[in-house]
C-alpha positions as a Python dict, from the first residue, in 0.01 Angstrom:
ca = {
    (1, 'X'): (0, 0, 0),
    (2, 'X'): (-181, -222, -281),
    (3, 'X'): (52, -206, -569),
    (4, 'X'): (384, -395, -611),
    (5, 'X'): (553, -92, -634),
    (6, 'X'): (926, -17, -469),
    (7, 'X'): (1245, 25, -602),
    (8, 'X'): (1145, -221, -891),
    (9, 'X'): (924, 26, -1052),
    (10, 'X'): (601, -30, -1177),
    (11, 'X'): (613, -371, -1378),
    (12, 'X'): (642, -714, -1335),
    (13, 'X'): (1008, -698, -1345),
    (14, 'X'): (1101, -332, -1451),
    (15, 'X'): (1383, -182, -1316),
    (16, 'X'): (1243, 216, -1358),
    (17, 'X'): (1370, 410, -1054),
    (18, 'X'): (1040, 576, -904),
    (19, 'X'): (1069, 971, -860),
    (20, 'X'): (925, 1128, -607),
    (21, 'X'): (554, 1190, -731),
    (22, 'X'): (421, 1571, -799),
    (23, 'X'): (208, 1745, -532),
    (24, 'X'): (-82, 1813, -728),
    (25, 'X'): (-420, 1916, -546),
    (26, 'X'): (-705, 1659, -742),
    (27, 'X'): (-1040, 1798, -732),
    (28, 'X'): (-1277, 1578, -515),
    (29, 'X'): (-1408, 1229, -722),
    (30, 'X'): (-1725, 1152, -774),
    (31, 'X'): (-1886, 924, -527),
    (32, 'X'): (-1898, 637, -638),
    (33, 'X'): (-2175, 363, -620),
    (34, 'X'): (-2137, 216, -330),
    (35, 'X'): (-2320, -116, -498),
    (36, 'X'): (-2058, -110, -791),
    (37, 'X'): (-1774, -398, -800),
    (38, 'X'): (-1437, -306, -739),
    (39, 'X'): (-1315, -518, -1025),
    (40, 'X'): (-1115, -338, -1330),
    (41, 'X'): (-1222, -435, -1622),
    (42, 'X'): (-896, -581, -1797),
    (43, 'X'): (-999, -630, -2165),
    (44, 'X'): (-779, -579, -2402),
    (45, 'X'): (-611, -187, -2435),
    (46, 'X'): (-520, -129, -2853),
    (47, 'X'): (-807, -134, -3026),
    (48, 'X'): (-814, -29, -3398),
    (49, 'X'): (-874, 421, -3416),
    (50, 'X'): (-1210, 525, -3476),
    (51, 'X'): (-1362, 846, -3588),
    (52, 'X'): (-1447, 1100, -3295),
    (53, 'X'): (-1873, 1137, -3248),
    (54, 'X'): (-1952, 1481, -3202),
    (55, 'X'): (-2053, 1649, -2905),
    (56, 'X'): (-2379, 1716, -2821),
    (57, 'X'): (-2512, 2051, -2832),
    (58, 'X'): (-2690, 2042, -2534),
    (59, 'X'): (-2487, 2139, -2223),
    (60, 'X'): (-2527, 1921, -1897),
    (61, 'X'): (-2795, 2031, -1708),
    (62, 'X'): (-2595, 2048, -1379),
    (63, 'X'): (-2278, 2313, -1349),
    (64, 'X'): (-2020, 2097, -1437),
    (65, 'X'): (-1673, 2095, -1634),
    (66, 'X'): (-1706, 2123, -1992),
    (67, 'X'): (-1480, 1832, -2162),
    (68, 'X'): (-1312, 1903, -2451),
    (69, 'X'): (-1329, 1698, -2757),
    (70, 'X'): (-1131, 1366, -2691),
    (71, 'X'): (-861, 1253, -2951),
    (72, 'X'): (-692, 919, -3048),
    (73, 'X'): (-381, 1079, -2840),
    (74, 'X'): (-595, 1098, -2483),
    (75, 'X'): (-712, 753, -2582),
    (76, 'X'): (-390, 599, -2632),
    (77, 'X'): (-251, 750, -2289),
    (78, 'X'): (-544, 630, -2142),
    (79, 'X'): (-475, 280, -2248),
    (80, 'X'): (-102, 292, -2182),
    (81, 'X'): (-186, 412, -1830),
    (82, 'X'): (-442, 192, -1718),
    (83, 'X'): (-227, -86, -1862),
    (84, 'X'): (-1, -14, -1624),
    (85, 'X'): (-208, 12, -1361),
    (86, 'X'): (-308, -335, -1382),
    (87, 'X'): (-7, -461, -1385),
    (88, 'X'): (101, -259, -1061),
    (89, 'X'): (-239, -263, -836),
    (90, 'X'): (-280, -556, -605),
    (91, 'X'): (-711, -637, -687),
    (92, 'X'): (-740, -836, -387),
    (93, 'X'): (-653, -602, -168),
    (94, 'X'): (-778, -341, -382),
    (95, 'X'): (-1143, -519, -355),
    (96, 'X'): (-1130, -531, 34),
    (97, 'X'): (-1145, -148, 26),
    (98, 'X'): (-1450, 64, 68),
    (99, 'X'): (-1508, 278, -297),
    (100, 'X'): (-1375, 600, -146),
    (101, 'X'): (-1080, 456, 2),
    (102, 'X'): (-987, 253, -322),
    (103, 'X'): (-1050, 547, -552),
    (104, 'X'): (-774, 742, -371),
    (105, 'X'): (-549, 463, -337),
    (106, 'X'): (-573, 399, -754),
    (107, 'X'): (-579, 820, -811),
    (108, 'X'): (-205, 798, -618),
    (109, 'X'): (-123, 522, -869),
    (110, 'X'): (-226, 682, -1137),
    (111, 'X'): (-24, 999, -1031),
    (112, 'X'): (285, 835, -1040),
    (113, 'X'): (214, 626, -1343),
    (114, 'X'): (202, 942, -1545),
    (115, 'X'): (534, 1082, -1379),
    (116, 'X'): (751, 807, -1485),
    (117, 'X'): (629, 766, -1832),
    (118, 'X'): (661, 1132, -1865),
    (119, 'X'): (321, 1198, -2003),
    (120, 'X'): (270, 1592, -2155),
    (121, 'X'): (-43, 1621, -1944),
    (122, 'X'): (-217, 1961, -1804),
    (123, 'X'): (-339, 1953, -1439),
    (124, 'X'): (-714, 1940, -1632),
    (125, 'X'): (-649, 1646, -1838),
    (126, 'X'): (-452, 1489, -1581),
    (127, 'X'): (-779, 1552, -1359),
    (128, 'X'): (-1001, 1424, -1641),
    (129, 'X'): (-762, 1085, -1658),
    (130, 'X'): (-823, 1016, -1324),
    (131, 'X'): (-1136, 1048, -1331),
    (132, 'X'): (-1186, 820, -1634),
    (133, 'X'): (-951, 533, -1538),
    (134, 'X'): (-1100, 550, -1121),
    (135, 'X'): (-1479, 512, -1337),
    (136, 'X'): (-1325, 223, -1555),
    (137, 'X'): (-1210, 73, -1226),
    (138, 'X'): (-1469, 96, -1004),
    (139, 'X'): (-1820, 219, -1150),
    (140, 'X'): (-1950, 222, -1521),
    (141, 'X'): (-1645, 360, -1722),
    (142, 'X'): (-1787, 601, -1944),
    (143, 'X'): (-2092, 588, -1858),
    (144, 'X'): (-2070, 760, -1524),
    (145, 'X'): (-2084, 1110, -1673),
    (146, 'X'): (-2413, 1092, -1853),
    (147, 'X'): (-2544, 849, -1581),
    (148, 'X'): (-2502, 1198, -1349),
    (149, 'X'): (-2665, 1390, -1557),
    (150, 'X'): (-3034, 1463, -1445),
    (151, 'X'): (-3152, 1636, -1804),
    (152, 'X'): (-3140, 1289, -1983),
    (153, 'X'): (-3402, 1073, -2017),
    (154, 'X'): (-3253, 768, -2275),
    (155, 'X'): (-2897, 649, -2261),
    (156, 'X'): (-2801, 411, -2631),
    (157, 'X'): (-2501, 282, -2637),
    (158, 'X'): (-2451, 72, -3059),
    (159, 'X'): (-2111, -91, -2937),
    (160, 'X'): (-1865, 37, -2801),
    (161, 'X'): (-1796, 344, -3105),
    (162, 'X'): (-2172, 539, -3095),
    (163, 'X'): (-2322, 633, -2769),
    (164, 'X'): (-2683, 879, -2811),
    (165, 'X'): (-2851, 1048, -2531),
    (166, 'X'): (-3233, 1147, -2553),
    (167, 'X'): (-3251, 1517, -2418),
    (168, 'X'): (-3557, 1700, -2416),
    (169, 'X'): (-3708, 1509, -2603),
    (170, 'X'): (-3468, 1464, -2926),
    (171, 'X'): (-3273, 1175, -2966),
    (172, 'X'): (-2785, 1346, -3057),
    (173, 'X'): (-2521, 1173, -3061),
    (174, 'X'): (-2270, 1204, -2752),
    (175, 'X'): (-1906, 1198, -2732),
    (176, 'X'): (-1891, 875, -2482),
    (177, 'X'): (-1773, 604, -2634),
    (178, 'X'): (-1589, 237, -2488),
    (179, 'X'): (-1211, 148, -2550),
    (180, 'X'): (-1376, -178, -2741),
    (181, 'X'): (-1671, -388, -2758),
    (182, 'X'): (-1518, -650, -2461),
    (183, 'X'): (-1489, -334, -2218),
    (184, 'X'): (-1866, -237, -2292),
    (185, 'X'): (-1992, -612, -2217),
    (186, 'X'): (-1792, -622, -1925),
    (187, 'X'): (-1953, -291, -1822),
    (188, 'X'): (-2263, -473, -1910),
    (189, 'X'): (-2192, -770, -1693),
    (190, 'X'): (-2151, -570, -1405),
    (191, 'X'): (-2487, -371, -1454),
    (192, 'X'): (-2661, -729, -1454),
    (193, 'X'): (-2478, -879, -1176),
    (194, 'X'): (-2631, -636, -958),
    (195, 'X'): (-2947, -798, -963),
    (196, 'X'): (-2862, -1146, -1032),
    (197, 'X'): (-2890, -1194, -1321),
    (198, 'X'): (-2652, -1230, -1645),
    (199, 'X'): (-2555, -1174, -1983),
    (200, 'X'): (-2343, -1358, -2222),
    (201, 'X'): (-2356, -1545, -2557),
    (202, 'X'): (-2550, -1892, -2409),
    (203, 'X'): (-2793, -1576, -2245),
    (204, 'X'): (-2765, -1275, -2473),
    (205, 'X'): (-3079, -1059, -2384),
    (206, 'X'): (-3136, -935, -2032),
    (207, 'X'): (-3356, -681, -1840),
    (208, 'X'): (-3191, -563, -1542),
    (209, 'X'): (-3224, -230, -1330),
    (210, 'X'): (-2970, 64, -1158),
    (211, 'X'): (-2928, 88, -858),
    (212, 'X'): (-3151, 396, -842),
    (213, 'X'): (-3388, 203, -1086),
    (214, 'X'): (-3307, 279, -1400),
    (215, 'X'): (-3412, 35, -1651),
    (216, 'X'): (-3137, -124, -1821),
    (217, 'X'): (-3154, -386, -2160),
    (218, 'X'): (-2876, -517, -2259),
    (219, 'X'): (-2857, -740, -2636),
    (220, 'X'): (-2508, -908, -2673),
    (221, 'X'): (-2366, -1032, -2952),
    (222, 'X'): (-2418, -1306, -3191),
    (223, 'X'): (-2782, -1136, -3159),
    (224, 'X'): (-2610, -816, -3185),
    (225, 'X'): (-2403, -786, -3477),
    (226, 'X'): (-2207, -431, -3433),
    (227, 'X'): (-2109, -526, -3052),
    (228, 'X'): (-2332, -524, -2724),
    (229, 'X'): (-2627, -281, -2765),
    (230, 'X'): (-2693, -143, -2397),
    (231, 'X'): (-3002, 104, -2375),
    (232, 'X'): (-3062, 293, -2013),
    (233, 'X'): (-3406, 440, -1931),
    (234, 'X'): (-3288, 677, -1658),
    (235, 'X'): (-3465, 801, -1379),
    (236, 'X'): (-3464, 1156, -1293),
    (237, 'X'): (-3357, 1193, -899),
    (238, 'X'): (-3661, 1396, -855),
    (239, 'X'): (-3961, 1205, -893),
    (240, 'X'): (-4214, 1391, -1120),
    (241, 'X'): (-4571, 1506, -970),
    (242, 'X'): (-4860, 1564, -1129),
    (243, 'X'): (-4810, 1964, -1033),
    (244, 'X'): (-4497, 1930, -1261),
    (245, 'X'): (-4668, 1791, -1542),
    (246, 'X'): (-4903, 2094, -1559),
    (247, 'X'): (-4599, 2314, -1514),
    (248, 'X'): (-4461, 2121, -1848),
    (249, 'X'): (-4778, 2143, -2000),
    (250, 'X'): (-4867, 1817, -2007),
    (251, 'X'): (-5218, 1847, -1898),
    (252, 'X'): (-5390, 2079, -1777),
    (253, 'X'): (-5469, 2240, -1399),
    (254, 'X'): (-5803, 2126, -1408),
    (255, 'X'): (-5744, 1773, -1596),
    (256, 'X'): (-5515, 1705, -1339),
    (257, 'X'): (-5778, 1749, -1039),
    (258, 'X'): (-5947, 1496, -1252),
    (259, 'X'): (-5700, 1240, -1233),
    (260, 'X'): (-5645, 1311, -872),
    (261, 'X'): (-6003, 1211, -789),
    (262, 'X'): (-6027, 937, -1040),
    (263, 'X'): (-5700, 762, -834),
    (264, 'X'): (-5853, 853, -515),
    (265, 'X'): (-6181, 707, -555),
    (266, 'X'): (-6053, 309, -628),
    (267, 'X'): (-6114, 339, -1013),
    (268, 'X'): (-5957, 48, -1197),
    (269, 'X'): (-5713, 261, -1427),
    (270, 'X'): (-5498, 160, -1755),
    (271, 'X'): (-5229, 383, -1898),
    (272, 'X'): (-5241, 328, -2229),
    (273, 'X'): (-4912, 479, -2473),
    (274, 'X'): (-4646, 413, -2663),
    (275, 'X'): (-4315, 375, -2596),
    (276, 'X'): (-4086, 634, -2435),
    (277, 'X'): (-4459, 810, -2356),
    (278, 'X'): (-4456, 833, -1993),
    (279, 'X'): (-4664, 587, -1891),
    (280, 'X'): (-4436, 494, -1623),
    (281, 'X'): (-4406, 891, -1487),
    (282, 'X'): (-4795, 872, -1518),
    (283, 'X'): (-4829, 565, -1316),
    (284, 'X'): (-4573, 675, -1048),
    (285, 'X'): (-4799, 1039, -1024),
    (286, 'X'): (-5126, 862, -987),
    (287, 'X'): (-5006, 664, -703),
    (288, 'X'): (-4939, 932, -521),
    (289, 'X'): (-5280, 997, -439),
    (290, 'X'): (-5381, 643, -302),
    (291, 'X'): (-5478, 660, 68),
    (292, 'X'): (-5192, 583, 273),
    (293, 'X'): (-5340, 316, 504),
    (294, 'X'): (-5405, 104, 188),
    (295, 'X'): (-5220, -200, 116),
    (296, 'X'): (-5041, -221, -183),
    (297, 'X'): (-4856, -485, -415),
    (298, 'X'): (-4675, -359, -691),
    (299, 'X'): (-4572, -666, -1005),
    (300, 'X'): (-4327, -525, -1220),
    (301, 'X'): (-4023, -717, -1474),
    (302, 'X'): (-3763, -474, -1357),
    (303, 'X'): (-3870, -247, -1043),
    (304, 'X'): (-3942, 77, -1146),
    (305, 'X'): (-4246, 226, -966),
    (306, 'X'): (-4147, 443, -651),
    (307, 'X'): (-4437, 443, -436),
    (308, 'X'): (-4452, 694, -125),
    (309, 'X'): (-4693, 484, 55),
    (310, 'X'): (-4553, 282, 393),
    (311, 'X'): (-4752, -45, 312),
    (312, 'X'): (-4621, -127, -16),
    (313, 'X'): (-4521, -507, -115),
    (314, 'X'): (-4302, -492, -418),
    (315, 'X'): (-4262, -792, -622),
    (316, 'X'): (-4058, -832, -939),
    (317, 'X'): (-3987, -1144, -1209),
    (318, 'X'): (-3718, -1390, -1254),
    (319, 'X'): (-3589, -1460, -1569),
    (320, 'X'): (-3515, -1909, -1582),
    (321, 'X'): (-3140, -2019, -1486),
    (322, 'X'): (-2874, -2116, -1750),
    (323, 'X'): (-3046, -2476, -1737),
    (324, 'X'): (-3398, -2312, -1840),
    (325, 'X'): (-3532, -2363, -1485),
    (326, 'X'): (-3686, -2124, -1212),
    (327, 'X'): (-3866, -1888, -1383),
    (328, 'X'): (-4119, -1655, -1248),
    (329, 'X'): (-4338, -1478, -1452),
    (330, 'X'): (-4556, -1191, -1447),
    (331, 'X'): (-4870, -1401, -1398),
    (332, 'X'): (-4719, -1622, -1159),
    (333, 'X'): (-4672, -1298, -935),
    (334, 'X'): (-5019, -1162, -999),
    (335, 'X'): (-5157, -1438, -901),
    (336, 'X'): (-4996, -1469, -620),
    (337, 'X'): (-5113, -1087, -544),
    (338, 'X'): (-5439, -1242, -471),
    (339, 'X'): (-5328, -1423, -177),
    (340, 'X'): (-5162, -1155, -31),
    (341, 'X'): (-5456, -962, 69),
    (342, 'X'): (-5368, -658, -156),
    (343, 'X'): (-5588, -362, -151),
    (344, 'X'): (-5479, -255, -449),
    (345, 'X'): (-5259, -429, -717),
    (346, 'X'): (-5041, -226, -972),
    (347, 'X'): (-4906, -388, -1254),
    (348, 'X'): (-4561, -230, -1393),
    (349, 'X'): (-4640, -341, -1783),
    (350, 'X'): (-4943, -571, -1923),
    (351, 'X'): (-4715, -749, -2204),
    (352, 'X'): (-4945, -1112, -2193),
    (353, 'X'): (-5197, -1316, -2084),
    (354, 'X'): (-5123, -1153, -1727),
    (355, 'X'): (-5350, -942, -1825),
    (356, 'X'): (-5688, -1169, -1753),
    (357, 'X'): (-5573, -1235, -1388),
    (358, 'X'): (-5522, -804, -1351),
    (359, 'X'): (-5882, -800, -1497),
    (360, 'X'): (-5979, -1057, -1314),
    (361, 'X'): (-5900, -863, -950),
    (362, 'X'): (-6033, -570, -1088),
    (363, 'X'): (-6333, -759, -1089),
    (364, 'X'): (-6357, -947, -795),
    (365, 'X'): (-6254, -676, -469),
    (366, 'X'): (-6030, -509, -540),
    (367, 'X'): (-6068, -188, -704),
    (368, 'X'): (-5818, 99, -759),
    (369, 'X'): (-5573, -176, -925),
    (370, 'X'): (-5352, 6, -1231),
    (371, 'X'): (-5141, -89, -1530),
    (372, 'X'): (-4996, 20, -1820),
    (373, 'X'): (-5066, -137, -2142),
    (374, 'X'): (-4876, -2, -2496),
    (375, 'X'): (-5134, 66, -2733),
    (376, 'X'): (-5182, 445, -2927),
    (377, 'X'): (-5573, 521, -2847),
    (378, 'X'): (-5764, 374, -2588),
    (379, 'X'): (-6038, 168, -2842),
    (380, 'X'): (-5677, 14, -2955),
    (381, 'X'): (-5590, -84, -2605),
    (382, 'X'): (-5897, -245, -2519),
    (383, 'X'): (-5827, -452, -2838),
    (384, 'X'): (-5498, -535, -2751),
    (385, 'X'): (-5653, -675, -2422),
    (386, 'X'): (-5861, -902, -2594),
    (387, 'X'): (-5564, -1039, -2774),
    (388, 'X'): (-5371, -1104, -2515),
    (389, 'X'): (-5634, -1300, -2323),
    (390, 'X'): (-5666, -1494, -2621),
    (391, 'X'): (-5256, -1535, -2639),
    (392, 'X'): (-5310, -1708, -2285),
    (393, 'X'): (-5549, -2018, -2444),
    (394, 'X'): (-5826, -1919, -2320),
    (395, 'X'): (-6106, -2014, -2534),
    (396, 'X'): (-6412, -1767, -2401),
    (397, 'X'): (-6662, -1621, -2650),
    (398, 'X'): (-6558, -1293, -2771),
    (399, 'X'): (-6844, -1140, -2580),
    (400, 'X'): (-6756, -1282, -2269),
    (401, 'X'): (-6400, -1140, -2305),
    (402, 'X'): (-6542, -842, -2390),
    (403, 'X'): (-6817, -823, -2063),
    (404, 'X'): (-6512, -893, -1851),
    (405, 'X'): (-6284, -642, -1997),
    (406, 'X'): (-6559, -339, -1976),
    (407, 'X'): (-6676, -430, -1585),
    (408, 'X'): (-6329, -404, -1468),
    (409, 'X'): (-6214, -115, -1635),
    (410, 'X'): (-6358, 214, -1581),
    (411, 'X'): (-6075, 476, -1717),
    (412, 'X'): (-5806, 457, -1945),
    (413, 'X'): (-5539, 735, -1972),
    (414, 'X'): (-5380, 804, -2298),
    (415, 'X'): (-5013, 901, -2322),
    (416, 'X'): (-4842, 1029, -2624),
    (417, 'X'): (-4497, 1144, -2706),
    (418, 'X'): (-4570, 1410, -2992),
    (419, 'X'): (-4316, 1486, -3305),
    (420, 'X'): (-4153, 1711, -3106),
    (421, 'X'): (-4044, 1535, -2820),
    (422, 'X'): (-4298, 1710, -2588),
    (423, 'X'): (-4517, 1448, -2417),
    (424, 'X'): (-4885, 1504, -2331),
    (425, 'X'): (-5176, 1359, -2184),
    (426, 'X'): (-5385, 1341, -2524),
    (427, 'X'): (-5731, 1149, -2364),
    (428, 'X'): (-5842, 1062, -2037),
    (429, 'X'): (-6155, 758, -2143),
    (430, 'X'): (-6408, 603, -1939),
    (431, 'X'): (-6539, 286, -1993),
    (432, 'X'): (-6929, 285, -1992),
    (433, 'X'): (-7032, -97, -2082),
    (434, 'X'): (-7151, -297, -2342),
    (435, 'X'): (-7439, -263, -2620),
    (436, 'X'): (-7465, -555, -2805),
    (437, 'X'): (-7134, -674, -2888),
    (438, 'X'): (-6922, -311, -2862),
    (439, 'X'): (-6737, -228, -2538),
    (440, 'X'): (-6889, 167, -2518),
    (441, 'X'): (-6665, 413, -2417),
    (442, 'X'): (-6668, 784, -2408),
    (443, 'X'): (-6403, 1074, -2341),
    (444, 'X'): (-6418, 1336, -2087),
    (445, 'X'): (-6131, 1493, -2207),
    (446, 'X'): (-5854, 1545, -2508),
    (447, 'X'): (-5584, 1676, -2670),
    (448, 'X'): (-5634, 1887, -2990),
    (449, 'X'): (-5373, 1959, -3205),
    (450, 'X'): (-5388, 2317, -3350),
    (451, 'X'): (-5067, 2349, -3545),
    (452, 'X'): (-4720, 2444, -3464),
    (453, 'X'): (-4512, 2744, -3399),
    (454, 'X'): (-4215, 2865, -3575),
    (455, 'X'): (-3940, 2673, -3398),
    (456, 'X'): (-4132, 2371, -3451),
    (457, 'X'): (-4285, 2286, -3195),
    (458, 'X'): (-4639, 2187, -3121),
    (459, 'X'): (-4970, 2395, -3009),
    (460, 'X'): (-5225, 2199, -2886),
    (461, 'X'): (-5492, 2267, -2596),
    (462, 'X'): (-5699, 2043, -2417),
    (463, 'X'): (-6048, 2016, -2454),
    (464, 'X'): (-6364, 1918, -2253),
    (465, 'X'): (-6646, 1656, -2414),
    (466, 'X'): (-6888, 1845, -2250),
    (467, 'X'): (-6933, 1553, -1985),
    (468, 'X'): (-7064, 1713, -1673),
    (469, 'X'): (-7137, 1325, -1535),
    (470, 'X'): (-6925, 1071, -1566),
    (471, 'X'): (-7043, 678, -1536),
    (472, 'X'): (-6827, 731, -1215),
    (473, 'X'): (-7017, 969, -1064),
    (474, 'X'): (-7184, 754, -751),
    (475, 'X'): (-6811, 582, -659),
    (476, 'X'): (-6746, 974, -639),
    (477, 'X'): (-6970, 1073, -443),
    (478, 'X'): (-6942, 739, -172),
    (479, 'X'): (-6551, 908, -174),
    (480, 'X'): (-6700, 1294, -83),
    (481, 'X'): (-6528, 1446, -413),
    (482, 'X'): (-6811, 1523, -609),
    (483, 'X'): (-6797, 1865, -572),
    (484, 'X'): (-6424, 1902, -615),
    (485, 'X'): (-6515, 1674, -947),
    (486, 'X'): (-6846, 1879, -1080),
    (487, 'X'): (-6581, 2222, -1031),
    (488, 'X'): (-6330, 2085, -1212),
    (489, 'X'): (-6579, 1971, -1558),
    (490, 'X'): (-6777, 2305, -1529),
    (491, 'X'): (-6393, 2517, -1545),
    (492, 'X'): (-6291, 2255, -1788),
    (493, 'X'): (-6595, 2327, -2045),
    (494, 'X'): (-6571, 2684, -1910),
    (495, 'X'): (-6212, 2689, -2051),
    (496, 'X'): (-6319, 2559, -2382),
    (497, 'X'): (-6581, 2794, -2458),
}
């Protein structure tokens, strides 16, 4: 239909007679995303050998084929086919078609391809070609079988030879890897254009999203010197709750009812943690518990948050044009927040001077407003508020920064991604005031290490302070949860004795 096949063959010119193609049965494709371009990527096909990465060890998650270690020979088919291909599909018409429709029609191509250049091909490999070249075509190439796999968390790609997967936890080495470096930008470039945005050497960094919002940074070369650099933080397809978090351990049953109440009750809240900590996850839980006739405004630099709630404004940056123009940053949308009527305003990531204005509506009506902030204890991340004020001009006395910082913030929740991959809630903070110059804090609970078992990994419990009323208490009670509250302190302290 699309290719300018006929009695010519499959070239430009060829005169190859075209036998009639085998009768094979393919096993359904994968669907494929319906916002991905329907351009093939047509970089160049001989690129120098390179060593084969090893598998990883850990098996996909859902039941699915194993593949077998791939060899210079499958890549060398692979390039001699889809060069082909290109030079027998019609793209135009190709693009008009829906994905499903245009995956069969190239799959047919494909078929015969293979049966005129008399490739020594199982029906498996043949299946696993197809698969591969309809991916290069029309989704992410190789990425499309780790981006379907729901057990991992971090997708690195170091050019186009080294691809590692993060996978409970611990960062192996998988066997993807890119014909070349120009195939993995232009793999790249069609992540970005998704969301408008770009990448390329006058524009070499850029934050972009999935369609299922997966964080995506891509570096390009001449900043990266080994070939693009493209890092995924996935998102699993089932949104974590709090429920699951005690299930992994992660807190406990009764530190849990805390946080339920303290996001219930309109308690400014900062997630404090490093990176890769799940202050995201944490963020995404807590919101779950915010009344749903509350109106909400959400400021993120790439949209991650997934709120359940039906009055939810989401908002997101803009990076400037390629003439440095038309930027929108993350303080130009909080402030804008404030003219929205929010009830509540949730900051994504605090990375600036964004951070006053947050503080600022903490302050001034409207409480239950959350962020997340990367600092590793929460004394540290009220620190690192006061710098970034500071990084914003502002030239207020220390104490003044200080006042402001400890009358909008009553908790801060400490994430922490341990040494063995397992990630835990380590301190949930309040924030009392000030005596003389020193923002006062105290804990109400935390994480204590107690060693580790034999296959390395981590025993820890958590731990009341022996707090039995928090600074909180009377915004607790105005909600009606001080008895759910006062339970959950007595069984914590109960545990720990």
């Amino acid at each position: 239909m699309f290719g300018k096949r006929g009695n010519d063959g499959f070239g430009k010119g060829g005169a190859i007679a075209s036998p009639p193609a085998p009768q094979f049965t393919p096993a359904p494709a994968a669907p494929a995303r319906p916002e991905a371009a329907a351009r093939p990527d047509v970089s160049a096909e001989n690129s120098a050998p390179r060593q084969p990465v090893a598998p990883p060890p850990l098996a996909p998650a859902a039941p699915a084929r194993k593949r077998p270690a791939r060899t210079e020979q499958y890549y060398d088919t692979k390039s001699q086919v889809f060069s082909a291909l290109i030079d027998t599909i019609d793209l135009s018409q190709l693009a008009k078609l829906d994905n499903e429709s245009a995956r069969e029609e190239i799959r047919d191509i494909v078929n015969d391809i293979i049966t005129i250049k008399n490739f020594a091909m199982s029906i498996s490999e043949q299946e696993e070609l197809l698969d591969d070249i309809c991916n290069d075509v029309l989704g992410y190439g190789p990425l499309e079988p780790l981006l379907a796999r729901d057990d991992i968390a971090d997708i690195m790609v170091n050019g186009a030879g080294q691809t590692f997967i993060e996978v409970a936890g611990k960062t192996i080495e998988s066997e993807i890897r890119f014909r070349d470096n120009a195939q993995l930008l232009s793999i790249c470039q069609r992540i970005v254009s998704q969301v408008g945005r770009r990448v390329d050497e006058s524009s070499p960094i850029c934050d972009a999203r999935l369609p299922d919002g997966s964080r995506v940074n891509v570096i390009a070369p001449p900043l990266s010197l080994d070939g693009p650099a493209l890092t995924i933080r996935k998102f699993k397809k089932d949104k974590l709750t709090l429920d699951q978090l005690v299930k992994f351990g992660a807190i406990t049953p009764e530190g849990a009812v805390l946080l339920q109440i303290i996001g219930r009750v309109r308690c400014n809240i900062v997630i404090s943690g490093g990176t890769g900590s799940g202050k995201t996850t944490l963020l995404n839980c807590l919101t779950n518990y915010i009344d749903r006739d509350e109106r909400v405004i959400t400021c993120e630099d790439t949209a991650e948050l997934q709120l359940q709630q039906p009055h939810v404004v989401r908002l997101e940056t803009r990076p400037p044009n390629i003439e440095g123009e038309g930027e929108i940053t993350m303080r130009d949308l909080v402030k804008n927040c404030l003219r929205m009527r929010p009830e509540r305003i949730i900051v994504g990531e605090v990375r600036g001077p964004e951070v006053f204005d947050l503080l600022q509506a903490m302050n001034t009506g409207h409480d239950g407003s959350m962020g997340t902030i990367h600092s590793n204890t929460p004394r540290e991340c009220l620190s690192r508020m006061e710098s970034m004020i500071a990084m914003g001009g502002y030239t207020l006395p220390a104490k003044t920064v200080r006042e402001i910082i400890s009358g909008s913030v009553d908790v801060i929740v400490q994430a922490a991604r341990l040494r063995d991959g397992s990630r835990r809630i380590t301190q949930i903070t309040e924030v009392i005031g000030m005596e003389g110059d020193v923002i006062i804090t105290q804990d109400l609970m935390r994480y204590d290490i107690q060693g580790e078992d034999a296959t390395g990994r981590i025993i820890g419990r958590h731990i009341s302070t022996g707090i039995v009323k928090p600074n909180f208490w009377d915004r607790v009670r105005y909600f009606g949860e001080e008895r759910r509250l006062a339970a959950a302190l007595d069984a914590m302290e109960t545990e720990k004795d």
